[in-house]
MARBA-3410 file (N, C-alpha, C, O; in Angstrom, 1 decimal):
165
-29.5,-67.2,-44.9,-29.6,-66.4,-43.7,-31.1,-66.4,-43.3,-32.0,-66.0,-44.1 ~ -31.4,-66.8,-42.2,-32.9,-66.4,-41.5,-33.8,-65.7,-41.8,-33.4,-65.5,-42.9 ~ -34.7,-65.2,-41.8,-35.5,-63.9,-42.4,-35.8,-63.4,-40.7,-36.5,-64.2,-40.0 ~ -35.4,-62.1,-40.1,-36.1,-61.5,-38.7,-37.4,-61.8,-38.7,-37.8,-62.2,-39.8 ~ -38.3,-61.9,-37.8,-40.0,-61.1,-37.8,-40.2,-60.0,-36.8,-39.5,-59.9,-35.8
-41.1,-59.3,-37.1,-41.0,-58.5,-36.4,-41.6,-56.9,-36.8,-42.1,-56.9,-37.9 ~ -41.6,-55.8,-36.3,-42.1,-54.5,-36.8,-40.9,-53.8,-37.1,-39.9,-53.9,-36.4 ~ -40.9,-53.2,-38.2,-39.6,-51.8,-38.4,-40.1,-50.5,-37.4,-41.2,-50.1,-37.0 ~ -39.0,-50.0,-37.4,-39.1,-48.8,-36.2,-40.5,-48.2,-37.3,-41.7,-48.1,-36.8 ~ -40.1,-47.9,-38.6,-40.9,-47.0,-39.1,-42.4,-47.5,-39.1,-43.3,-46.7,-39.2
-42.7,-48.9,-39.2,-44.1,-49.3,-39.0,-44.7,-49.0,-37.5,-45.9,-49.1,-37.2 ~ -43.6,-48.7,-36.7,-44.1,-48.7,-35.1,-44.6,-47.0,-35.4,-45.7,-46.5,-35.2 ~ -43.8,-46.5,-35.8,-43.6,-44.6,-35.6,-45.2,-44.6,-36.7,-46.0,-43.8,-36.1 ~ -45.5,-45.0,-37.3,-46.6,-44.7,-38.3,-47.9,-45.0,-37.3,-48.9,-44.2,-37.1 ~ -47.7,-46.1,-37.0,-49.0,-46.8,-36.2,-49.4,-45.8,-34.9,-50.6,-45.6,-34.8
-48.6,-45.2,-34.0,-48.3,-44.9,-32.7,-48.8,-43.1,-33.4,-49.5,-42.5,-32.6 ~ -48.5,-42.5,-34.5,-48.8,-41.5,-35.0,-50.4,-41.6,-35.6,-51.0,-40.7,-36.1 ~ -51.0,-42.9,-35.5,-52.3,-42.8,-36.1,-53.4,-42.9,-34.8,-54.4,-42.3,-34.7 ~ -52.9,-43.7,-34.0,-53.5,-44.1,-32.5,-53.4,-42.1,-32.4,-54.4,-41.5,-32.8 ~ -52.7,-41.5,-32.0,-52.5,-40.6,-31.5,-54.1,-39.3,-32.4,-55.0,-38.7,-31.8
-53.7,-39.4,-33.6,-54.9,-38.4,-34.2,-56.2,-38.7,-34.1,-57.2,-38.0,-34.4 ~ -56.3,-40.4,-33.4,-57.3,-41.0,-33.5,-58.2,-40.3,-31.6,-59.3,-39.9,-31.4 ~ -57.1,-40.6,-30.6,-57.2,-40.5,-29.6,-57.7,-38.8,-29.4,-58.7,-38.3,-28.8 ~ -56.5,-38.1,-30.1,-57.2,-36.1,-30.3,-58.6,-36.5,-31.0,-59.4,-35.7,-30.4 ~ -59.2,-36.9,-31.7,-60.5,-36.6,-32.1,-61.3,-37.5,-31.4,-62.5,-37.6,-31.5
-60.7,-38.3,-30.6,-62.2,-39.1,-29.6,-62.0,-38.1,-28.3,-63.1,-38.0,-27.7 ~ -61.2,-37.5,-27.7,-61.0,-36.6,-26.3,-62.2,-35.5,-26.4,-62.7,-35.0,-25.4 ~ -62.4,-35.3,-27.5,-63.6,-33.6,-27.2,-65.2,-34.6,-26.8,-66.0,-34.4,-25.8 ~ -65.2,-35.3,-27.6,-66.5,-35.7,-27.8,-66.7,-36.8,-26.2,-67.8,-37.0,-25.7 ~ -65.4,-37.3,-25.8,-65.8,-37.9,-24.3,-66.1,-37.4,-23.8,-67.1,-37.7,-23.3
-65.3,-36.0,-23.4,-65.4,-34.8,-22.5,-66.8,-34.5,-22.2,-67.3,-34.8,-21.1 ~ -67.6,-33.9,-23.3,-69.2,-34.1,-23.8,-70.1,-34.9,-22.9,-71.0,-34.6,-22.1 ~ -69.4,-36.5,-23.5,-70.1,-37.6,-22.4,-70.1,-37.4,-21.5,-71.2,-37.4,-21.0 ~ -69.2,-37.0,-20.6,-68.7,-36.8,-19.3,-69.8,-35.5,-18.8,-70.6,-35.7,-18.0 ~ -69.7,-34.4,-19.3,-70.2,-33.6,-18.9,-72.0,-33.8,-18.4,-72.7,-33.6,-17.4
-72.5,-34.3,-19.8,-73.5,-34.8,-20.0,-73.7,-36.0,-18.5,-74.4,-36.0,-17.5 ~ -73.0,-36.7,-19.0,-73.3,-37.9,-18.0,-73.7,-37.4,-16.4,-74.6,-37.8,-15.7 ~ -72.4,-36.0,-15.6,-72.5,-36.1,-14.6,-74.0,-34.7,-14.0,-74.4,-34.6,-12.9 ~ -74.5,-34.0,-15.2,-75.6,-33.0,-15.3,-76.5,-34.1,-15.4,-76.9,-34.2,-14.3 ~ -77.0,-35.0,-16.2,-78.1,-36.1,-15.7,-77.8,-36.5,-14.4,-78.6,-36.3,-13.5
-76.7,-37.2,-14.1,-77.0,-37.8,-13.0,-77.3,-36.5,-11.6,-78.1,-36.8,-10.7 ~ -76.5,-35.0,-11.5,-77.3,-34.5,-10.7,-79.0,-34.1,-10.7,-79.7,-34.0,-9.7 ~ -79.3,-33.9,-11.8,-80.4,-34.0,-12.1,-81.8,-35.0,-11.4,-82.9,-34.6,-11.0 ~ -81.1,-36.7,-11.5,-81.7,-37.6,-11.0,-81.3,-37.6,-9.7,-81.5,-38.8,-9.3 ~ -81.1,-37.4,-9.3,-80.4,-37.2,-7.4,-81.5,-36.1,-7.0,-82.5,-36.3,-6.4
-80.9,-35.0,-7.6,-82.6,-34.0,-7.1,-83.8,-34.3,-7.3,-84.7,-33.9,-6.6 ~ -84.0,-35.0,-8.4,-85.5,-35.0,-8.9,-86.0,-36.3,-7.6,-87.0,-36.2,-7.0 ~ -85.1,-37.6,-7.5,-85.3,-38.7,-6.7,-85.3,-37.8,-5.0,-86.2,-37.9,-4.2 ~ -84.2,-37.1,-4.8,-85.0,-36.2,-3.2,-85.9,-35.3,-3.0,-86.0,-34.7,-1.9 ~ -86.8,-34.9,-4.0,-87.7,-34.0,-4.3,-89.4,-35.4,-3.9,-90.3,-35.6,-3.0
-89.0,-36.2,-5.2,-89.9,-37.4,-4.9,-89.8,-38.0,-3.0,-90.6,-37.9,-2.1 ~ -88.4,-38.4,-2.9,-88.3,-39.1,-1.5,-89.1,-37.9,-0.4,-90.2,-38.1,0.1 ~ -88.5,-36.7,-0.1,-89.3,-36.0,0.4,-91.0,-35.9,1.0,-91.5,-35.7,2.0 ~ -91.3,-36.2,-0.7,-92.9,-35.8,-0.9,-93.4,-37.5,-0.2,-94.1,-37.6,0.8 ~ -92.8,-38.4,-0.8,-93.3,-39.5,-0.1,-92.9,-39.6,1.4,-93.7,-40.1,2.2
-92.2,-39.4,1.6,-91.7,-39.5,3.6,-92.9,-38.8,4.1,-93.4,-39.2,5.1 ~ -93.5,-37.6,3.5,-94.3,-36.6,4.3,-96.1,-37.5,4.3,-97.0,-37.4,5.2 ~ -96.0,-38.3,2.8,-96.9,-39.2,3.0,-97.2,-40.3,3.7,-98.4,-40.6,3.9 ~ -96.2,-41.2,4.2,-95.7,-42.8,4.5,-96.2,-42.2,6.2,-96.9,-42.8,6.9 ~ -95.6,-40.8,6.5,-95.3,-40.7,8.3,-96.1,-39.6,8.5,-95.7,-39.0,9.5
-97.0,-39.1,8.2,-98.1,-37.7,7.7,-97.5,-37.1,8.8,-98.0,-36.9,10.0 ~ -96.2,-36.6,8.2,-96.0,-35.5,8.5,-95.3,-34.4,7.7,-95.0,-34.7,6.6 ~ -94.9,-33.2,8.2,-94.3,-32.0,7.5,-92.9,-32.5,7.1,-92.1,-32.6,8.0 ~ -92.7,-33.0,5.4,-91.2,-32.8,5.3,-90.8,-31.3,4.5,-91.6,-30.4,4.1 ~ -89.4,-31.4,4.4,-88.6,-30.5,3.6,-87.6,-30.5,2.9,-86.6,-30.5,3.6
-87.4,-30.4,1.7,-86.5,-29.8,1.1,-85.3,-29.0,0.7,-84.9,-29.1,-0.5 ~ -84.8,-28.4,1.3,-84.1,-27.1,1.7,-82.5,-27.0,1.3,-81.7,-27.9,1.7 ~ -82.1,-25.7,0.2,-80.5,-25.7,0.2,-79.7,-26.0,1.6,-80.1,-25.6,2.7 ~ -78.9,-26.5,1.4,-78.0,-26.5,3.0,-76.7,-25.4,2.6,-75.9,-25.7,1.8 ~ -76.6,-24.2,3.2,-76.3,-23.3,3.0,-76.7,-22.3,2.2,-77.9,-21.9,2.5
-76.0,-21.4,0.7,-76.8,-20.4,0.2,-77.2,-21.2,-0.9,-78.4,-21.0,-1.0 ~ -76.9,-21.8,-1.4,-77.1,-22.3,-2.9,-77.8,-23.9,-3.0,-78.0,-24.6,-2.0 ~ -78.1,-24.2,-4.0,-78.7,-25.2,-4.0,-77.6,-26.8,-4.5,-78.0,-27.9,-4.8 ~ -76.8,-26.3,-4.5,-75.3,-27.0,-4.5,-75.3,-28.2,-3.8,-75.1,-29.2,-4.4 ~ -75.8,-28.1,-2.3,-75.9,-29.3,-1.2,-77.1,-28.6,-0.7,-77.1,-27.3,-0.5
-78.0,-29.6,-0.5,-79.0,-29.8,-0.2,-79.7,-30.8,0.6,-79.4,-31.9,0.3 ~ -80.7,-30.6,1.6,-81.3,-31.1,2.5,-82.8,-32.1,3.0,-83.8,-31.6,3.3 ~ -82.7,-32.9,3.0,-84.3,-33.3,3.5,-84.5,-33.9,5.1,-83.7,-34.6,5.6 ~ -85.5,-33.6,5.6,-86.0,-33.6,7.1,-87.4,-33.6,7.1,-88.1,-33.0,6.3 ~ -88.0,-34.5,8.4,-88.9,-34.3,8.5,-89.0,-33.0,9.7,-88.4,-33.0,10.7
-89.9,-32.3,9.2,-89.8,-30.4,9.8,-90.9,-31.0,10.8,-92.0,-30.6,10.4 ~ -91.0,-31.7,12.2,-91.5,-31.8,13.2,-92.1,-30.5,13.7,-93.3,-30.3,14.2 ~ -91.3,-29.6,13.6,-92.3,-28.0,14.7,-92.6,-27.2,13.6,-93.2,-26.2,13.9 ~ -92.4,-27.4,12.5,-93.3,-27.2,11.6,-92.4,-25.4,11.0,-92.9,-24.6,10.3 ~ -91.6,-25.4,11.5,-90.6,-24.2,11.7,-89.8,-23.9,10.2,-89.3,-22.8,9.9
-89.8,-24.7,9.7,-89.5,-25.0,8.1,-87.9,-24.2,7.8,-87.5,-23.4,7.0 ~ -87.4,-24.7,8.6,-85.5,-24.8,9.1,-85.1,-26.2,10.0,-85.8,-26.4,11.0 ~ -84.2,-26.9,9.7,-83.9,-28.0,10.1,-82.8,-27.2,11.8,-81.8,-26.4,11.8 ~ -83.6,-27.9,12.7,-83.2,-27.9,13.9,-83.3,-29.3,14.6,-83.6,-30.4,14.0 ~ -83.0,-29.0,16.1,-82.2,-30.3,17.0,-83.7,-31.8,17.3,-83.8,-33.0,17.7
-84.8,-30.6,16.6,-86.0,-31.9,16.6,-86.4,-32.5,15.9,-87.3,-33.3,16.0 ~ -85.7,-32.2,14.9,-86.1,-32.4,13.5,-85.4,-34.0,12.8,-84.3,-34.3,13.3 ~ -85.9,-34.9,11.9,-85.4,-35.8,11.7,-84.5,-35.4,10.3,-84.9,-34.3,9.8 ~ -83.4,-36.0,9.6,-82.5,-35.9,9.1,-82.8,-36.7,7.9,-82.6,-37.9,8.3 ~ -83.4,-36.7,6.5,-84.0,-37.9,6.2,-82.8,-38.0,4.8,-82.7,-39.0,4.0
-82.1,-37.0,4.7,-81.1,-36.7,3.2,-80.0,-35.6,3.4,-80.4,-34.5,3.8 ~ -78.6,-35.9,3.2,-77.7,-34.4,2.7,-76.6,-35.2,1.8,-75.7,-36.1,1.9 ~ -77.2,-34.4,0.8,-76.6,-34.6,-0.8,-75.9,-33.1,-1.2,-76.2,-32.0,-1.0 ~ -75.2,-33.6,-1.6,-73.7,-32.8,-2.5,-73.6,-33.0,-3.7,-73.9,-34.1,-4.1 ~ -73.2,-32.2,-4.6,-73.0,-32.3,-5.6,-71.8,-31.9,-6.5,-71.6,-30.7,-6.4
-71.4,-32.3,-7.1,-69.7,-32.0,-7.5,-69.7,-30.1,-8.4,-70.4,-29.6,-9.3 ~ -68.7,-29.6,-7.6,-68.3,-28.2,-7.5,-68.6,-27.9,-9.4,-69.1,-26.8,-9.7 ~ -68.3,-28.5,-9.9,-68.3,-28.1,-11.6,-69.5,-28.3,-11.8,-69.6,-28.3,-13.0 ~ -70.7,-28.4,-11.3,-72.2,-28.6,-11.8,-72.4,-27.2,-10.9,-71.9,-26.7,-9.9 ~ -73.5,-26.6,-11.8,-74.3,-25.1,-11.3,-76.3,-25.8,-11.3,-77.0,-26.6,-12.0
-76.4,-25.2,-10.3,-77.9,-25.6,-9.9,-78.4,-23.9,-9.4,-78.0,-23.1,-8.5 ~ -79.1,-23.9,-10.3,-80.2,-22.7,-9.6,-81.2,-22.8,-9.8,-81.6,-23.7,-10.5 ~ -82.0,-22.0,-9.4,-83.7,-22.2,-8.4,-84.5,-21.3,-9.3,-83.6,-21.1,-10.1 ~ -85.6,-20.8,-9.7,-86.0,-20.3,-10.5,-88.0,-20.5,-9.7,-88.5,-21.6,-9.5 ~ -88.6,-19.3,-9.6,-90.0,-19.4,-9.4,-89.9,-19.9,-7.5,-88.9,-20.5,-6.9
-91.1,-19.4,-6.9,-91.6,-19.8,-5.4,-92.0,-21.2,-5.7,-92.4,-21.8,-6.7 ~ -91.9,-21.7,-4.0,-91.0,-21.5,-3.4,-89.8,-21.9,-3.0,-89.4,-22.0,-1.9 ~ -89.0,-22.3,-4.4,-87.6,-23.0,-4.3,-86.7,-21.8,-4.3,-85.6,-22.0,-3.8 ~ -87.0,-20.2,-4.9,-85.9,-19.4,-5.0,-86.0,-18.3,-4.4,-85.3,-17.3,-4.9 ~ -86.8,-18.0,-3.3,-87.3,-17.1,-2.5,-86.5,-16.9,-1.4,-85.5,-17.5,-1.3
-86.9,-16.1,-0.3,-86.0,-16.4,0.7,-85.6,-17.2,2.1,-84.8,-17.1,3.0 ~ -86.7,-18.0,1.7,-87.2,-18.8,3.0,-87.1,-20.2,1.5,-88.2,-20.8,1.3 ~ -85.9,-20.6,0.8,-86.2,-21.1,-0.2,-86.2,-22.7,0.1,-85.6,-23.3,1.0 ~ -86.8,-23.1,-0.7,-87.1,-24.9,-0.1,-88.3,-25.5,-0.7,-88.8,-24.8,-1.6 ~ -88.8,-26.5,-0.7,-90.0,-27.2,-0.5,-90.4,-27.9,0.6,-89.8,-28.8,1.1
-91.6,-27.4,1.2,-92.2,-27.9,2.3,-93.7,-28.7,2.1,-94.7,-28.1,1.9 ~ -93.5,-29.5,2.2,-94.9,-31.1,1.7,-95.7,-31.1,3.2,-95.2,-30.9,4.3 ~ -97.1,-31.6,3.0,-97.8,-31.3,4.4,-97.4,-33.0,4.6,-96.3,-33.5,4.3 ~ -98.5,-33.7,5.1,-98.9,-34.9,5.5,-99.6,-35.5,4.2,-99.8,-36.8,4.1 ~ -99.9,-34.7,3.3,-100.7,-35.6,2.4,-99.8,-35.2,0.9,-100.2,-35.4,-0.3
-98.8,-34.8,1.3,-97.8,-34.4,0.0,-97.5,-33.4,-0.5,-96.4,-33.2,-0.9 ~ -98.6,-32.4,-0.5,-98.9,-31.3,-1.1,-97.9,-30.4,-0.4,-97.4,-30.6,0.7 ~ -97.6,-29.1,-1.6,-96.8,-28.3,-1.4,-97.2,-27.3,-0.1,-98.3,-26.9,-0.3 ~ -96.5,-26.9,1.1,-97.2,-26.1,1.9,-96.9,-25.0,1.7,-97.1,-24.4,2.7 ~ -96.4,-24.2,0.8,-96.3,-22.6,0.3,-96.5,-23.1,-1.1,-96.1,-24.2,-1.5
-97.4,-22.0,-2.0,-97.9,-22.0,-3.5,-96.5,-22.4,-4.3,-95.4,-21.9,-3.9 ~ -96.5,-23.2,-5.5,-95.6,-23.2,-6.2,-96.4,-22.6,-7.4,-97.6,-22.7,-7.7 ~ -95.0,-21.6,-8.0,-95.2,-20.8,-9.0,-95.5,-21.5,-10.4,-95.0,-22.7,-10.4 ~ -96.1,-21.1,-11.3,-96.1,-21.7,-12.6,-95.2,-20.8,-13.1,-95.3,-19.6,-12.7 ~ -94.1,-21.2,-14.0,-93.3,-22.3,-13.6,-92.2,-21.8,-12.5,-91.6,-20.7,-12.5
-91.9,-22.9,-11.5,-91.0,-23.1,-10.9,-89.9,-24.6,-11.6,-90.1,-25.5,-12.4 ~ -88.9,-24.1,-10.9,-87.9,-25.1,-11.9,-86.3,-25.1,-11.4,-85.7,-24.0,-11.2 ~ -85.7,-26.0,-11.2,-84.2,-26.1,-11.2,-83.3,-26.4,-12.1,-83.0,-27.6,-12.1 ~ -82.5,-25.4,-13.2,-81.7,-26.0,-13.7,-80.3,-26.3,-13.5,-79.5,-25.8,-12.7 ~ -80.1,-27.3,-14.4,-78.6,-28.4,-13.9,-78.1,-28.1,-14.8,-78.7,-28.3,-15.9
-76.8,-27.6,-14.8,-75.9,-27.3,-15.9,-74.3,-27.4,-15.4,-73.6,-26.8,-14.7 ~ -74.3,-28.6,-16.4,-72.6,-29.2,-16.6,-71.5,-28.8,-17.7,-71.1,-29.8,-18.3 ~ -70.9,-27.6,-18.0,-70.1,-27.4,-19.4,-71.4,-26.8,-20.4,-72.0,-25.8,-20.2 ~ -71.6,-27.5,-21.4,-72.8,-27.2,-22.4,-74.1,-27.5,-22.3,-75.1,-27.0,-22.8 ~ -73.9,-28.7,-21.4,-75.2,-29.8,-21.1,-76.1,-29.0,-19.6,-75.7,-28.7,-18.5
-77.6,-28.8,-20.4,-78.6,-28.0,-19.2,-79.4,-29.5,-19.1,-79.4,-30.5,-19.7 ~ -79.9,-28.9,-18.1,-81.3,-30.1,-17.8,-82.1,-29.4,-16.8,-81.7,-28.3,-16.3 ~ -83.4,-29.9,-16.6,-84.4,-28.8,-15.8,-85.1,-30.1,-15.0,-84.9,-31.3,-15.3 ~ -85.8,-29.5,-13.8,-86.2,-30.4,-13.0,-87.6,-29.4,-13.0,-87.5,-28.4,-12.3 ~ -88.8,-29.5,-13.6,-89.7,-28.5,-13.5,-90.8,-29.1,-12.3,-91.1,-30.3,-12.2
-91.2,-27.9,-11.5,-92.4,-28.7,-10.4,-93.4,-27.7,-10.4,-93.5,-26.4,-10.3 ~ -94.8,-29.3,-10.7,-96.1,-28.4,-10.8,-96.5,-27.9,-9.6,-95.8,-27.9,-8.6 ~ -97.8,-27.4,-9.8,-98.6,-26.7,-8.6,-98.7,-27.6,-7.5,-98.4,-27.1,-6.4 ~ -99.1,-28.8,-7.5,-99.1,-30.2,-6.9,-97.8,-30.4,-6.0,-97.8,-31.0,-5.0 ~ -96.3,-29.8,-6.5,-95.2,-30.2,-5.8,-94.7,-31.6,-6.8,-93.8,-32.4,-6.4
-95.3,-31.8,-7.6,-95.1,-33.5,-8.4,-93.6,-32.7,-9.4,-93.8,-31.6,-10.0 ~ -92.4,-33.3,-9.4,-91.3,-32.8,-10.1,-91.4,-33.4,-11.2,-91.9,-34.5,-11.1 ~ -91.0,-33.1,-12.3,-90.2,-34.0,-13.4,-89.4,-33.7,-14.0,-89.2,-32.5,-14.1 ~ -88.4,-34.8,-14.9,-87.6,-34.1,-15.3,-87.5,-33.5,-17.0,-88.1,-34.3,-17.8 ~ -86.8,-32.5,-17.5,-87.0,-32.0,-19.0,-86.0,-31.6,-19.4,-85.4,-31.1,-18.5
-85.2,-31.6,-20.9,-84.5,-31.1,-21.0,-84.5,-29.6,-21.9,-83.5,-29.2,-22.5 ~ -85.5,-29.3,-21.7,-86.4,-28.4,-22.5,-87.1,-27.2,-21.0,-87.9,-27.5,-20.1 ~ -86.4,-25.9,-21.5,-87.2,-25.1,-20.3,-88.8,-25.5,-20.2,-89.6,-25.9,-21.0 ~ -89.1,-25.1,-18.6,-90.0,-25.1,-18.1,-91.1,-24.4,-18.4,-91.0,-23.2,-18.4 ~ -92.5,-24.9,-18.9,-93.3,-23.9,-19.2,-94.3,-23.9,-17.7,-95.2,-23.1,-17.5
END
C-alpha cells in the first residue's frame, strides 16, 4: 500500500495554535511602534514648518507665520504675513496647511505659541517677532509615546524627547 504525504489534521491544529500565541504577543508591542512611529512623525512635520517658516521669512525678508488654523494646534498654518497683521488674510501668501491625524494631541506650552494671539511670527531676518518664553514648547503625544518640539529665545526649534528646560 502507498504511504500518503502530507500534514494530519492534528499537526495543522497544533501549528495554527502556535502562530496564533505567537501573533497575541507581537500585536501589543506593534501597536507601540505604531503609536511611536505616527508621534515622531508629527513631531517632524512641526518641527520641519517651524524651520520652513523661519527660512521663508529669510529667503523673501519678509514677515512669516506660524499659526493654529482654528483653536488648537491640531492643523496648522504658515503664510507670509504681508500687512504684518499677524492673522492670515486675502493678502497674505499661503506658504503651508498641515493636519494631523485626530489620535495625536499637540499642545502649546510658554509665549508666543500658547497665548492668545498664539503663533510664531519671524521678521525678515528670522527672528522671533513677539518674545519667546524660556521655555516655550510643543508637546506631541500619541497613546504612551510624548515628544517635545522646544524653541529657543532665537525662534530656532528642536526636537527632544525629554521636557523642555
Amino acid at each position: 500500500m502507498p504511504r500518503e504525504s502530507g500534514f494530519t489534521l492534528l499537526e495543522v491544529l497544533i501549528t495554527v495554535a502556535v502562530l496564533a500565541v505567537l501573533t497575541a504577543l507581537a500585536i501589543p508591542s506593534f501597536t507601540n511602534l505604531i503609536e511611536r512611529n505616527r508621534a515622531r512623525s508629527a513631531a517632524n512635520d512641526l518641527l520641519a514648518s517651524i524651520l520652513m517658516a523661519r527660512s521663508e521669512a529669510i529667503k523673501r525678508e519678509r514677515s512669516t507665520a506660524l499659526t493654529p488654523n482654528g483653536s488648537d494646534w491640531q492643523h496648522w498654518q504658515a503664510f507670509v504675513d504681508n500687512d504684518n497683521s499677524k492673522t492670515f488674510n486675502s493678502g497674505d501668501e499661503r506658504l503651508l496647511d498641515h493636519q494631523v491625524a485626530s489620535n495625536l494631541s499637540i499642545a502649546a506650552t510658554g509665549a508666543p505659541i500658547a497665548n492668545a494671539t498664539a503663533g510664531l511670527f519671524f521678521d525678515s531676518r528670522g527672528l522671533p517677532s513677539d518674545p519667546v518664553d524660556t521655555p516655550a514648547y510643543f508637546t506631541i503625544t500619541a497613546g504612551n509615546t510624548t515628544y517635545y518640539i522646544c524653541l529657543s529665545p532665537t525662534g530656532r526649534p528642536r526636537f527632544s524627547k525629554e521636557t523642555c528646560q
